[in-house]
N, C-alpha and C positions, 0 to 999 in steps of 0.2 A: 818568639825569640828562639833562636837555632842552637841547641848547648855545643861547648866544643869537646868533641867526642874523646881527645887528648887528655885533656884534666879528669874523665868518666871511667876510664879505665879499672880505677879501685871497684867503683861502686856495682860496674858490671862484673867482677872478678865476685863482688858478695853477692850481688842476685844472681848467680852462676851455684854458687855453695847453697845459699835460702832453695831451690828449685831441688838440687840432692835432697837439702832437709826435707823438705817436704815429700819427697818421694819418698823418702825414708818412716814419715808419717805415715802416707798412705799403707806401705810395707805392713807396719806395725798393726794399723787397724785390722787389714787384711788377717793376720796371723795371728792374732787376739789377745795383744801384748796387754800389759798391764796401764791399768789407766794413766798412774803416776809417768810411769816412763813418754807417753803419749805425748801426755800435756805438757812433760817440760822439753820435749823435742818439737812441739806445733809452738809454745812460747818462743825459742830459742827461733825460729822459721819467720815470726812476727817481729821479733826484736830487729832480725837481721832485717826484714823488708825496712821498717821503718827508718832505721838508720841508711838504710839506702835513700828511701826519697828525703831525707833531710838533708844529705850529702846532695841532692841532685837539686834542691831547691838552693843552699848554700854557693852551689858553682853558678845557677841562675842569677842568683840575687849580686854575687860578686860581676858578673859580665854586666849585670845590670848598670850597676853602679859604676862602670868602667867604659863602657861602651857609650858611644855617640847617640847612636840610630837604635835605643834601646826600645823595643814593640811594648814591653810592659810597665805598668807604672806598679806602685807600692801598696794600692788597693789589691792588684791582680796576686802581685807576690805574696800576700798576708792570705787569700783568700785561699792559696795553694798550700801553705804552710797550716793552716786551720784546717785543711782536708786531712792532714795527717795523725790531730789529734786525738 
């Protein structure tokens, strides 16, 4: 299934911000920041990934359920949505 890259927009706007974070992690480790500060800017880099592929799997599932000639069925969907767990 081909997502429509229109409706994806947000979600590439946060994994655009998560990729800073994360540089921003490396940054930190680099320069021997304090564990605390670390862990809750690699948490906050994780949160954001996640809510991205859930958003990406939610615009799936909706084209799904809307579309004709849809390539995945509800096993596939589930299967994708469990890799996030």
């Amino acid at each position: 299934m081909q997502l429509d890259t229109s409706e994806l927009t947000p979600v590439i706007n946060r994994l655009k911000r998560a990729q800073g974070q994360l540089a921003a992690v490396t940054r930190m480790l680099e320069e021997g920041k304090d564990c605390k500060d670390v862990i809750t800017q690699l948490a906050a880099v994780s949160k954001a990934l996640d809510r991205a592929g859930f958003a990406i799997i939610a615009t799936g599932l909706e084209q799904c359920l809307t579309s004709d000639d849809a390539t995945m069925d509800k096993k596939d969907l589930e299967k994708l949505f469990l890799s996030l767990a």
